[in-house]
gemmi code that builds the backbone of each chain (N, CA, C; Angstrom):
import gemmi

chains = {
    "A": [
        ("UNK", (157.978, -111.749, 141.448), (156.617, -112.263, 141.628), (156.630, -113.405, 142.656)),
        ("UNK", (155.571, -113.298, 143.653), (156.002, -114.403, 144.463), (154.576, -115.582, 144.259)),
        ("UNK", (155.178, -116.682, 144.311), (154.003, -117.818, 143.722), (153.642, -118.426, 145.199)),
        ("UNK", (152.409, -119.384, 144.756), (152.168, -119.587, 145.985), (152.686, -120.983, 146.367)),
        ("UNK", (152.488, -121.290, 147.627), (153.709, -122.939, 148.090), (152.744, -123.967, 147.463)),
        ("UNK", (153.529, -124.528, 146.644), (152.880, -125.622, 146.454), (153.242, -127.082, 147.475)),
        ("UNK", (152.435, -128.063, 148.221), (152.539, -128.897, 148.985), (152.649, -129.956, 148.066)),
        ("UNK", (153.549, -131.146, 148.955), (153.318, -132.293, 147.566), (153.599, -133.808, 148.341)),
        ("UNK", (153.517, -134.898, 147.860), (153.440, -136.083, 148.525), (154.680, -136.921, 148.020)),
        ("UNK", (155.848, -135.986, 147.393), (157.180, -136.961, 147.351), (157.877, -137.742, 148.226)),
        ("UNK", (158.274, -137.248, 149.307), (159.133, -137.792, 149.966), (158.286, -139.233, 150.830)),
        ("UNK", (156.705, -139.383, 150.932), (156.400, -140.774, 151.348), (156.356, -141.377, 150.462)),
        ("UNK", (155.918, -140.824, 148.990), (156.008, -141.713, 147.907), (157.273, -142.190, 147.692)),
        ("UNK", (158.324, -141.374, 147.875), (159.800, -142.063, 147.719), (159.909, -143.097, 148.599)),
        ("UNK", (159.545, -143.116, 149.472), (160.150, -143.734, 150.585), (159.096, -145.382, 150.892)),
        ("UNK", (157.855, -144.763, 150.641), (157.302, -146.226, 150.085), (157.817, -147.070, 149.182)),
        ("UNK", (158.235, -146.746, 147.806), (158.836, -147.377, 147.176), (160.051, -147.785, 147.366)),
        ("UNK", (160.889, -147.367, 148.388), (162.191, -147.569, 148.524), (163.053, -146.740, 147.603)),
        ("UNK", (162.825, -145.798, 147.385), (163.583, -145.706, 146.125), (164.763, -144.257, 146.645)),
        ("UNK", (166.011, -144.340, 146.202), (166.894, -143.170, 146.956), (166.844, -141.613, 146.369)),
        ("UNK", (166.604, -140.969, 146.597), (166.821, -139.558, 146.049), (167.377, -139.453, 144.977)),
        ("UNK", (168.162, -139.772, 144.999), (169.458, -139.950, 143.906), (168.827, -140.839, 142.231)),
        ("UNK", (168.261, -141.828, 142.902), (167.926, -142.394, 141.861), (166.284, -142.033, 140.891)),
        ("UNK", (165.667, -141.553, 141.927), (164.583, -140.810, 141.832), (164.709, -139.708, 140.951)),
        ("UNK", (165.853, -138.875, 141.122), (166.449, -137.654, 140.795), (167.294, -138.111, 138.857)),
        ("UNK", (167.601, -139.346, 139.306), (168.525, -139.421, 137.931), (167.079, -140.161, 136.553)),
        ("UNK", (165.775, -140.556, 137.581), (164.845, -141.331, 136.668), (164.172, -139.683, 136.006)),
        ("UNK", (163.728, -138.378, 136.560), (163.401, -137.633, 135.888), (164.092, -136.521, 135.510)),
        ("UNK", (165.738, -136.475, 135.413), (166.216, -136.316, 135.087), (166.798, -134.677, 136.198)),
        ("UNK", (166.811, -134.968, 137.169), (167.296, -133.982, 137.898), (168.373, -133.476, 138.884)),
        ("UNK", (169.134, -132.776, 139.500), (170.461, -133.112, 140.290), (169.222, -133.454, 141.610)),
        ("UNK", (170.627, -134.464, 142.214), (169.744, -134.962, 143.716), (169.257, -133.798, 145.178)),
        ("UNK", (169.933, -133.243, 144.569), (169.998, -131.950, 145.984), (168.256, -131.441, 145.288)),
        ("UNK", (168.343, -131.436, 143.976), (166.737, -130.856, 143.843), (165.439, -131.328, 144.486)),
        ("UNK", (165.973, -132.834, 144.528), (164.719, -133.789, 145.291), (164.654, -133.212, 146.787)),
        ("UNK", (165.738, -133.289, 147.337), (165.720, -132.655, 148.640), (164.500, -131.349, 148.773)),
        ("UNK", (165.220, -130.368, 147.819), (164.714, -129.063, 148.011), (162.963, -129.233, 147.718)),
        ("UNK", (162.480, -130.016, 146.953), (161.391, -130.271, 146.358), (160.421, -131.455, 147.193)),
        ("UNK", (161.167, -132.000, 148.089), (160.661, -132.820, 149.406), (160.131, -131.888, 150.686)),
        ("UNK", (161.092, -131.046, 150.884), (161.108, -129.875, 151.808), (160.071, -128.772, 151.203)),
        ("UNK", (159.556, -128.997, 150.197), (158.884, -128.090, 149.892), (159.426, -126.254, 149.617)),
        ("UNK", (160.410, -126.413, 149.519), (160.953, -125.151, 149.350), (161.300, -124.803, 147.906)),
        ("UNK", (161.109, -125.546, 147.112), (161.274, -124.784, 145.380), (159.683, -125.616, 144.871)),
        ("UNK", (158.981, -125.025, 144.061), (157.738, -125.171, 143.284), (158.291, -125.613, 142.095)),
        ("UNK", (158.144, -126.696, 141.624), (158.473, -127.234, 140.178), (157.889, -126.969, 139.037)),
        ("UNK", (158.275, -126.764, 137.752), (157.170, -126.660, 136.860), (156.778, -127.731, 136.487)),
        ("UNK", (155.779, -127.348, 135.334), (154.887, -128.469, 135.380), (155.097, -129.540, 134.452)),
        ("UNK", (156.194, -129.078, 133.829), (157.193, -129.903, 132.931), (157.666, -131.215, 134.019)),
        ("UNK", (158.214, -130.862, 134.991), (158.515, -131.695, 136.108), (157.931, -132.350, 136.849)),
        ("UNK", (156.639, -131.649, 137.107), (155.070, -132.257, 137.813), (154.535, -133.585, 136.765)),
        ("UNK", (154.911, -133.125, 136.103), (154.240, -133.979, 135.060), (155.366, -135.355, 135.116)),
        ("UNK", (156.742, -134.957, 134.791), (157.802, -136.051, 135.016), (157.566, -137.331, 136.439)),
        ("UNK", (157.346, -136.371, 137.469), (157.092, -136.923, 138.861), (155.749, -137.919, 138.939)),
        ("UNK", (154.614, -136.907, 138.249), (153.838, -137.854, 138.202), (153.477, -138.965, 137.565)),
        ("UNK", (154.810, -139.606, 136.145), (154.526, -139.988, 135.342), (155.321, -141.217, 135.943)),
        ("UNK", (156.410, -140.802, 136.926), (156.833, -141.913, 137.813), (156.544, -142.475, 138.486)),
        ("UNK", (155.810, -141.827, 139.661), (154.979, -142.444, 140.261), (153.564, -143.190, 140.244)),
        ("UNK", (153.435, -142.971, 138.582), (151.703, -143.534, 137.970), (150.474, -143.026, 138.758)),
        ("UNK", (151.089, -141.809, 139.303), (149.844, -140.985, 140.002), (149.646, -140.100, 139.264)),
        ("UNK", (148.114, -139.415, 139.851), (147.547, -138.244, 139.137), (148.537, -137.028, 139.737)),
        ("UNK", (148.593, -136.088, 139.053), (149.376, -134.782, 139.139), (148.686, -134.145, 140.647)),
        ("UNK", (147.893, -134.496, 140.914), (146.740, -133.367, 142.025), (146.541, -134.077, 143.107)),
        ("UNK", (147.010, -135.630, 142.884), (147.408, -136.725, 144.225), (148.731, -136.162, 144.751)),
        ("UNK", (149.812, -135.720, 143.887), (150.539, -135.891, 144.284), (151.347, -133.945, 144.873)),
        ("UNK", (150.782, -133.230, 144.094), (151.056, -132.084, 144.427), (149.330, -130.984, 144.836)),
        ("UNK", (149.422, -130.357, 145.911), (148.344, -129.257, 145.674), (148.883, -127.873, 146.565)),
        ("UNK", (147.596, -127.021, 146.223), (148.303, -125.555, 146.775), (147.738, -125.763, 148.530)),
        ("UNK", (146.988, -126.824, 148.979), (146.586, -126.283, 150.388), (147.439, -127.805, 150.839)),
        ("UNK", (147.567, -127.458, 152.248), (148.397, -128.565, 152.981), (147.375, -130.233, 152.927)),
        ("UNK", (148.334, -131.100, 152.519), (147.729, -132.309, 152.242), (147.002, -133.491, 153.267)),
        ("UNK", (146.495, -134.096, 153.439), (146.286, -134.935, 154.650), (147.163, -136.066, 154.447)),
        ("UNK", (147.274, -136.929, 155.576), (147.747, -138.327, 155.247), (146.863, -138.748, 154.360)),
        ("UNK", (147.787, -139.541, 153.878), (147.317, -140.474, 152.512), (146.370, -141.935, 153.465)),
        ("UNK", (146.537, -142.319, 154.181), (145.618, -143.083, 155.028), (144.067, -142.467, 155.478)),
        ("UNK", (144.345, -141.484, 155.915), (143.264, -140.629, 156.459), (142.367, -139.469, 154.870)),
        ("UNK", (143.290, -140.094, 153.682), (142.352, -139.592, 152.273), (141.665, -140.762, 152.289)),
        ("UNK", (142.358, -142.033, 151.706), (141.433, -143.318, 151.852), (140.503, -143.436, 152.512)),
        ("UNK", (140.409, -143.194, 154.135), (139.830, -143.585, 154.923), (138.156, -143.097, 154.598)),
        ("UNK", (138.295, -141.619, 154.603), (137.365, -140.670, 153.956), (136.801, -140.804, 153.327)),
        ("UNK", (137.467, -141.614, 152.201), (136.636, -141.812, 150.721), (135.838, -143.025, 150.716)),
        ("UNK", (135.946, -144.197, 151.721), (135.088, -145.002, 151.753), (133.482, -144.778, 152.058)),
    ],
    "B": [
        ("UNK", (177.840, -131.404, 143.196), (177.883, -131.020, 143.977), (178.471, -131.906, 145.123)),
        ("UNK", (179.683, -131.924, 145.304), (179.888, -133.773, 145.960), (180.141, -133.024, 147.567)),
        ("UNK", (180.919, -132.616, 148.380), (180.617, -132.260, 149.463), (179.830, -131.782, 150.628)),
        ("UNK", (179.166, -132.419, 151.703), (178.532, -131.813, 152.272), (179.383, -130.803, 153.246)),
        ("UNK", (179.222, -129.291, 153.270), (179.458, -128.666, 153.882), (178.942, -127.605, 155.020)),
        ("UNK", (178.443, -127.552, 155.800), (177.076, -126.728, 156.473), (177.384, -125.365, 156.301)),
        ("UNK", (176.152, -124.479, 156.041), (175.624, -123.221, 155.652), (176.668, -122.242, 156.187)),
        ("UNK", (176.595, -122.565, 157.427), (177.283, -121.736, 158.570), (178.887, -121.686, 158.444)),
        ("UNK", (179.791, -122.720, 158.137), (180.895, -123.143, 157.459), (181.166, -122.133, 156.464)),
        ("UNK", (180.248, -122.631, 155.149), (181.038, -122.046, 153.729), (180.439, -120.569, 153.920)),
        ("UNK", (179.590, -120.001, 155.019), (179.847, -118.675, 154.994), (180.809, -117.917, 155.883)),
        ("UNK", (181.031, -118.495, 156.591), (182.725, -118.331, 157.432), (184.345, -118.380, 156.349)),
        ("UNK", (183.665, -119.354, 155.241), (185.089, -119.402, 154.225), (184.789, -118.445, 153.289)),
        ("UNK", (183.950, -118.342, 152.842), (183.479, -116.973, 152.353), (184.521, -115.623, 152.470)),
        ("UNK", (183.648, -115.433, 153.739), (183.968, -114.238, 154.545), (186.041, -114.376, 154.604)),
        ("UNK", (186.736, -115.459, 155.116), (187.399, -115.512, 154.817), (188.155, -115.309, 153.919)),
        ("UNK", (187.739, -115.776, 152.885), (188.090, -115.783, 151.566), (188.339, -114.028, 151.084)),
        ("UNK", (187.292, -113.477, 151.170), (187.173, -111.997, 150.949), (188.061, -111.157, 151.309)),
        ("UNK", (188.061, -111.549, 152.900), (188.793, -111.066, 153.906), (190.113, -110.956, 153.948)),
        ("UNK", (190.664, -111.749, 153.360), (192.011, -112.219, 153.088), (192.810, -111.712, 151.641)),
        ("UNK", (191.805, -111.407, 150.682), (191.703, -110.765, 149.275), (191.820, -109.670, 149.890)),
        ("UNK", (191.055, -109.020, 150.462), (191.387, -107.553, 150.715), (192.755, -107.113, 151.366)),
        ("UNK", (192.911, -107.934, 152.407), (194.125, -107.594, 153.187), (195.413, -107.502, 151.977)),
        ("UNK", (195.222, -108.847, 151.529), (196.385, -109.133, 150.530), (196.591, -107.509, 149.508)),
        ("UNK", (195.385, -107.177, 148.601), (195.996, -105.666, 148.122), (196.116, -104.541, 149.259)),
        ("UNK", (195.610, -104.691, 150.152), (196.005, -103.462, 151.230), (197.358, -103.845, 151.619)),
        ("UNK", (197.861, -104.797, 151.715), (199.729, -104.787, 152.025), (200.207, -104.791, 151.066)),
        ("UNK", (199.542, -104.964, 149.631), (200.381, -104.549, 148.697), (200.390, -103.079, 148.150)),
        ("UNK", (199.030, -102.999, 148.161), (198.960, -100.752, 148.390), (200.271, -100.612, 149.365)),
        ("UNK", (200.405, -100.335, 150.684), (201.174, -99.948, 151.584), (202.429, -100.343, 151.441)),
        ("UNK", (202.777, -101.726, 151.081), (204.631, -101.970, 150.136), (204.761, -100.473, 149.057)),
        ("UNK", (203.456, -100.511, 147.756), (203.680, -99.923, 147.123), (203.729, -98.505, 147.204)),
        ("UNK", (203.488, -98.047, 148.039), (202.996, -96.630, 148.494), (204.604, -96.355, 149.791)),
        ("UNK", (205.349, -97.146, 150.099), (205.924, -97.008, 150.755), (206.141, -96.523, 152.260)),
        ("UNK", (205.034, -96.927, 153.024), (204.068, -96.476, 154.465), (204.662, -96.855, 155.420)),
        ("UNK", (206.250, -97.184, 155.340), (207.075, -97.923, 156.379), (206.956, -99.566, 156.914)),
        ("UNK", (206.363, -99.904, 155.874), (205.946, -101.515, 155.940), (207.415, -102.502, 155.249)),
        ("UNK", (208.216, -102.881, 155.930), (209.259, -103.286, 155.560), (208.682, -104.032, 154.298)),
        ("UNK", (209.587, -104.337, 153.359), (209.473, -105.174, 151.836), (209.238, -106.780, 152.435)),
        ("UNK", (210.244, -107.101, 153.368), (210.290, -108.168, 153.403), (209.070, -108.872, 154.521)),
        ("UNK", (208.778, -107.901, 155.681), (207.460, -108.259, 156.223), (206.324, -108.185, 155.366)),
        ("UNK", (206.568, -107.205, 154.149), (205.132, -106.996, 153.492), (204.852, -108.404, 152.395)),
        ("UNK", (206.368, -108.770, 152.179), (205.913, -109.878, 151.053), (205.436, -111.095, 151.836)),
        ("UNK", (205.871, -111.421, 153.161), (205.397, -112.445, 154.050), (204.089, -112.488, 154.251)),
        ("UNK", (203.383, -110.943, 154.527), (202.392, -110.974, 154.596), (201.677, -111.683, 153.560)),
        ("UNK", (201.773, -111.221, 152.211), (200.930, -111.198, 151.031), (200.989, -112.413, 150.929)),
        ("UNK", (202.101, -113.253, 151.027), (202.221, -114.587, 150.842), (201.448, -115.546, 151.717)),
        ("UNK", (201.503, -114.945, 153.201), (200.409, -115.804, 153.827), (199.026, -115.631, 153.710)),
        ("UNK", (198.389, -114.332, 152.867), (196.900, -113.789, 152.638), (196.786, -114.718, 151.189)),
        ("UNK", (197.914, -114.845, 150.078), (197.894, -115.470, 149.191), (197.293, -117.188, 149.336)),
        ("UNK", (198.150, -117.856, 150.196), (197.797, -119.299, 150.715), (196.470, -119.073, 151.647)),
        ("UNK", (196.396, -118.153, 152.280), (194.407, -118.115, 152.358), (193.611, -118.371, 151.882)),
        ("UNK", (194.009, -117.283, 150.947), (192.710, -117.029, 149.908), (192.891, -118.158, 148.970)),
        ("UNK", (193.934, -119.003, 148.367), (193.641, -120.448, 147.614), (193.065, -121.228, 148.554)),
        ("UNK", (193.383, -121.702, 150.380), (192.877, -122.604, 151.203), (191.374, -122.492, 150.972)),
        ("UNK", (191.102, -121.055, 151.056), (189.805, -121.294, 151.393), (188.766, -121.788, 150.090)),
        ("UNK", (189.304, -120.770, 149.134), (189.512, -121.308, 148.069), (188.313, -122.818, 147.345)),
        ("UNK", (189.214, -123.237, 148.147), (189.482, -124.407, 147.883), (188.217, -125.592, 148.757)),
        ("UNK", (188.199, -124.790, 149.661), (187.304, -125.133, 150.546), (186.058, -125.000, 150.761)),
        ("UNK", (185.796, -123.579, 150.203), (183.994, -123.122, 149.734), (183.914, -123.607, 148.357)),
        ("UNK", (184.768, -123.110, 147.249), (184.716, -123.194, 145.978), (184.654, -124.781, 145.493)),
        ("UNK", (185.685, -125.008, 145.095), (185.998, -125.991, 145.024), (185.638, -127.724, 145.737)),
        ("UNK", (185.800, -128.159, 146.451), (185.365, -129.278, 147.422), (183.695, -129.283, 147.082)),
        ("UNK", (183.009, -127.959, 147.442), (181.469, -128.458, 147.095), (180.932, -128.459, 145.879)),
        ("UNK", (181.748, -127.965, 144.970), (181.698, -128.107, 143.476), (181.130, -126.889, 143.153)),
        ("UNK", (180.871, -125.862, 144.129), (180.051, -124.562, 143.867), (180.686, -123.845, 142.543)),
        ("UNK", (182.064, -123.974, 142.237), (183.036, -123.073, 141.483), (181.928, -124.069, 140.114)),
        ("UNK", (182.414, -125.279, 139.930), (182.050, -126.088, 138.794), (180.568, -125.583, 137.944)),
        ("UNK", (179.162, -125.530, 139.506), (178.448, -125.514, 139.209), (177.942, -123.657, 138.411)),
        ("UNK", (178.942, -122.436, 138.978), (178.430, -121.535, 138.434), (179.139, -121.163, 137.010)),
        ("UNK", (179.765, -122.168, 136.820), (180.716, -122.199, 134.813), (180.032, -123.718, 134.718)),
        ("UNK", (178.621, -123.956, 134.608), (178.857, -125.139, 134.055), (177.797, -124.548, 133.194)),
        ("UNK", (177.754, -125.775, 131.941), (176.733, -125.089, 130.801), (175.381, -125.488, 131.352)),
        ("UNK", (174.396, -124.082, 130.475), (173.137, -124.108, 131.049), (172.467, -125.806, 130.784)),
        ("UNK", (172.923, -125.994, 129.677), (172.380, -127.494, 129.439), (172.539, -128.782, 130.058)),
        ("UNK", (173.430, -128.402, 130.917), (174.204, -129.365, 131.721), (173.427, -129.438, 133.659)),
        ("UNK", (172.250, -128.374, 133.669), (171.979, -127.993, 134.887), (170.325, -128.117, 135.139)),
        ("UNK", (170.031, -128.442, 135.492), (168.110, -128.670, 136.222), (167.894, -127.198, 136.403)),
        ("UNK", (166.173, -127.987, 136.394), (165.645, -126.313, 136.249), (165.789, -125.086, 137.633)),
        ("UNK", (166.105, -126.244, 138.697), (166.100, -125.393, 139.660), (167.708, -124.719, 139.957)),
        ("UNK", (168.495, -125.365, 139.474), (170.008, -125.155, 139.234), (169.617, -123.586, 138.741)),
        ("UNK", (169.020, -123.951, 137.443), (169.434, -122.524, 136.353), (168.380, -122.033, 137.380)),
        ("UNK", (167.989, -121.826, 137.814), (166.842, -120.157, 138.727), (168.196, -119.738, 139.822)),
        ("UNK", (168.698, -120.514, 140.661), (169.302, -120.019, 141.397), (170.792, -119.635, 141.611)),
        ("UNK", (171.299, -120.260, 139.913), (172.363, -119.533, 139.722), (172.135, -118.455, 138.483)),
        ("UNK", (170.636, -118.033, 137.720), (170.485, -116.792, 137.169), (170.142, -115.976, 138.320)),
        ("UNK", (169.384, -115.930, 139.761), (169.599, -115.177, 140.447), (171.139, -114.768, 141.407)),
        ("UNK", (171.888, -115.531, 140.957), (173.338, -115.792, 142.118), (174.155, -114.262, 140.870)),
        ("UNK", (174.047, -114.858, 139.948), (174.769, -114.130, 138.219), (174.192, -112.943, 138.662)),
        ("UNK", (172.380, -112.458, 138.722), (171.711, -111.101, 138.454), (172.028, -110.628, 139.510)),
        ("UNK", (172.312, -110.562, 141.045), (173.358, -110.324, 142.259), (174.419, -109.748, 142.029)),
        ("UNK", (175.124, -111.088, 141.399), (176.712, -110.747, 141.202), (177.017, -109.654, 140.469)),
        ("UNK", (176.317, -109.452, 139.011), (176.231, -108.613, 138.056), (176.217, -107.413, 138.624)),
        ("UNK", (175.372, -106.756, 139.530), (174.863, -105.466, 140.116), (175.952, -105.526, 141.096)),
        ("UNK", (176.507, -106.262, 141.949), (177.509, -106.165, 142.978), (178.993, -105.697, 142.468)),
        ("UNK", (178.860, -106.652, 141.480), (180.262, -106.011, 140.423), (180.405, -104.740, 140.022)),
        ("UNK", (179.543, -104.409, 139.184), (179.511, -103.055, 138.571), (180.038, -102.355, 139.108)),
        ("UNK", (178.962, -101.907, 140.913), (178.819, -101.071, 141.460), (180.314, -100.498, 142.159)),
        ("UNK", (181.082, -102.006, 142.934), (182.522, -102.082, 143.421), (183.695, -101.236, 142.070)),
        ("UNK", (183.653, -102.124, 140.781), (184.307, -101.578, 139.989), (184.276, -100.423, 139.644)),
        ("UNK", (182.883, -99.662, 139.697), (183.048, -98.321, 139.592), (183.202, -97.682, 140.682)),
        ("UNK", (182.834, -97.855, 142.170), (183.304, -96.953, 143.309), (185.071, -97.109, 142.959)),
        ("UNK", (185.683, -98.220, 142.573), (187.160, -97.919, 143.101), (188.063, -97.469, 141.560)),
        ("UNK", (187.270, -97.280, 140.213), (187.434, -96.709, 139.316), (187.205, -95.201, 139.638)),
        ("UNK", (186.163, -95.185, 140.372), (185.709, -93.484, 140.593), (186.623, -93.064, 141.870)),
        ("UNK", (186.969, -93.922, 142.642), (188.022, -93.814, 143.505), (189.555, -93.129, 143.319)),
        ("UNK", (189.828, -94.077, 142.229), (191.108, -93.609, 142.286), (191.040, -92.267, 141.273)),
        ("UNK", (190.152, -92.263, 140.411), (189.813, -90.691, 139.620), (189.797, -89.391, 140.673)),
        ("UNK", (189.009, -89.875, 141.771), (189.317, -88.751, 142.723), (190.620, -88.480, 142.972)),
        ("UNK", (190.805, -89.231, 143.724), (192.406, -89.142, 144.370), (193.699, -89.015, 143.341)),
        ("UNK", (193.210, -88.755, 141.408), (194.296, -88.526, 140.613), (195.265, -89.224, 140.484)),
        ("UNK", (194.961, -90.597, 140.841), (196.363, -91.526, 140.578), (196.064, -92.584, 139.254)),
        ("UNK", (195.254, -91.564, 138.500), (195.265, -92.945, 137.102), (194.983, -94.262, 137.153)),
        ("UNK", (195.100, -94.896, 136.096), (194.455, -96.458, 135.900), (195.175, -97.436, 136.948)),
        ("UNK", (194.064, -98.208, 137.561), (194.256, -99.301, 138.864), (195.261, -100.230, 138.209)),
        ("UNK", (195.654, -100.566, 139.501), (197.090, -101.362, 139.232), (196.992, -102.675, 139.136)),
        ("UNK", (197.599, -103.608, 138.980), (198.176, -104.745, 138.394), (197.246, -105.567, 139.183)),
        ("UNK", (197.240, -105.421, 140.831), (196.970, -106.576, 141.670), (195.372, -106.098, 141.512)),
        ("UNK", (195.071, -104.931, 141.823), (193.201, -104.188, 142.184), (192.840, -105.186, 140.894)),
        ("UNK", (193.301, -104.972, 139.576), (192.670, -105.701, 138.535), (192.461, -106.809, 138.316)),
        ("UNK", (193.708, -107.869, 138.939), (194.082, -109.002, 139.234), (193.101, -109.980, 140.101)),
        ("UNK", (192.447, -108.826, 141.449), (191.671, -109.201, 143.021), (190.489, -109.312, 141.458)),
        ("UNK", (189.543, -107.596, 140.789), (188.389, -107.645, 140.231), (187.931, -108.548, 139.434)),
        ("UNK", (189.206, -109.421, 138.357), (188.693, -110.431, 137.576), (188.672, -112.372, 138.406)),
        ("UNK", (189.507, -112.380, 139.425), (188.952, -112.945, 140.360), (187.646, -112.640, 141.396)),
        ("UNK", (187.314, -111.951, 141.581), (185.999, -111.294, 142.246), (184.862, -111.554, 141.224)),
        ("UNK", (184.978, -111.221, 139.929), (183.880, -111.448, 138.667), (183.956, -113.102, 138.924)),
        ("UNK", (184.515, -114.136, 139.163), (184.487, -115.570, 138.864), (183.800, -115.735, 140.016)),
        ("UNK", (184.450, -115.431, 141.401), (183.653, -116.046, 142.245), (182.359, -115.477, 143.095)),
        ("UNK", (182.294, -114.382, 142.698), (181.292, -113.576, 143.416), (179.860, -114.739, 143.111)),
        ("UNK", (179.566, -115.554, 141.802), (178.062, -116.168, 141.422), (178.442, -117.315, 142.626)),
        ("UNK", (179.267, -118.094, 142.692), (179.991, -118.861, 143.402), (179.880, -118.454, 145.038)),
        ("UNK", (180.013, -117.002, 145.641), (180.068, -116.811, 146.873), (178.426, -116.522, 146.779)),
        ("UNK", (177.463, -116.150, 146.510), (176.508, -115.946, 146.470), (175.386, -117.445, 146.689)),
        ("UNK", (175.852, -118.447, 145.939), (175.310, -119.771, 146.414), (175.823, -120.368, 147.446)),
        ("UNK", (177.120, -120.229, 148.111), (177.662, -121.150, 148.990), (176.979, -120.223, 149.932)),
        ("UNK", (176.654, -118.826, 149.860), (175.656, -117.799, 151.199), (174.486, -119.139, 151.266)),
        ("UNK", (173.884, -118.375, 150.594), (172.308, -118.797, 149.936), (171.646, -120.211, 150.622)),
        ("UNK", (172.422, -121.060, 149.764), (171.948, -122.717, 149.785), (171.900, -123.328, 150.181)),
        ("UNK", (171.212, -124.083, 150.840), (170.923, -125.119, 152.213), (171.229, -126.151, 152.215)),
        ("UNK", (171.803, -126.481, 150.962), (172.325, -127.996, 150.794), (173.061, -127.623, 149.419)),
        ("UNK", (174.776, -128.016, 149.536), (175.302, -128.153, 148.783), (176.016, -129.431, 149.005)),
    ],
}
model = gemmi.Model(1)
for chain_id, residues in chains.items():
    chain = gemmi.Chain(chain_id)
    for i, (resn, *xyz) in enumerate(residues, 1):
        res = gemmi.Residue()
        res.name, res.seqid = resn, gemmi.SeqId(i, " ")
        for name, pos in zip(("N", "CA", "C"), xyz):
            atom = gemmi.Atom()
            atom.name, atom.element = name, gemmi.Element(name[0])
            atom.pos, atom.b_iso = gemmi.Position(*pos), 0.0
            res.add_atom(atom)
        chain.add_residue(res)
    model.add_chain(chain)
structure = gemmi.Structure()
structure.add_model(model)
structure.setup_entities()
């Protein structure tokens, strides 16, 4: 069955926070190569994990992952004013 | 998974690896079969296909932890771990079979009875690393 790509906003959220793959990876409990694959957008997480990610980052689940390509996060703000 | 090794690499050791397995029972068929392959060139041979096939071994398998990761327990592995080594296993599974029975049905043709010491020796090494050669193909980051 093939699912559809899900897009997602990890790797600026990581990287805003400073925070390393690795450690990112060991806070929801995952090997680090997964963050990679899941930055790159090439594996779809479940929602067991969506939920983990978003519970780290204190974002909503739908900020941080969706099925159509995302905008900058500057240019969402900007919009919403 | 502690080594970085590039794609292109561990499928060259791979291939190696294989490559070198095969040769190794084909000079030992031809010692055993007696095909004019001197004893003592044939054991040189086997011996240098032998230190291959551990180098490489050692080098796809081993070093990137690929061997570790396809015997490690399911509980011990992320969710994306277990998808792509139950697809590496459901591969391997069908790849196995199919080999073990062409060279089971093989030698039934040709009337020479149950496979010998080393063919059995190469197949239950082949069952370990085949989930193992299937991710070091595959994976874009090990």
């Amino acid at each position: 069955m093939e699912s559809r790509k899900l897009y997602n906003r990890i790797a600026i959220l990581r990287k805003e926070r400073s925070i390393s793959r690795k450690d990112l990876a060991d806070k929801i409990g995952v090997n680090f190569q997964t963050i990679g694959y899941l930055e790159r957008e090439e594996y779809n997480p479940s929602l067991d994990l969506a939920f983990k990610i978003s519970e780290f980052f204190q974002l909503p689940i739908d900020f941080i992952f969706s099925t159509t390509p995302q905008k900058p996060i500057s240019e969402e703000l900007f919009n919403r004013k | 998974m502690d080594t970085n090794i590039s794609i292109s690499n561990r499928r060259i050791g791979v291939l190696i690896n294989f490559i070198s397995l095969f040769l190794l029972i084909f000079v030992f068929e031809l010692i055993n079969h007696d095909v004019g392959l001197g004893l003592t060139l044939g054991l040189i041979l086997i011996g240098i296909f032998f230190v291959i096939v551990i180098a490489s071994f050692i080098y796809v398998y081993g070093k990137t932890g690929l061997w570790k990761l396809s015997h490690q327990h399911i509980k011990l592995l992320d969710e994306r771990q277990v998808q792509v080594l139950s697809n590496a296993l459901r591969i391997s599974y069908s790849a196995f079979v199919i080999i073990v029975l062409i060279i089971i049905y093989g030698y039934a043709l040709i009337k020479r009875g149950p496979i010998d010491v080393v063919i059995a020796g190469a197949l239950i090494y082949m069952a370990h690393i085949l989930p193992a050669s299937i991710l070091a193909w595959t994976e874009k980051e090990v």
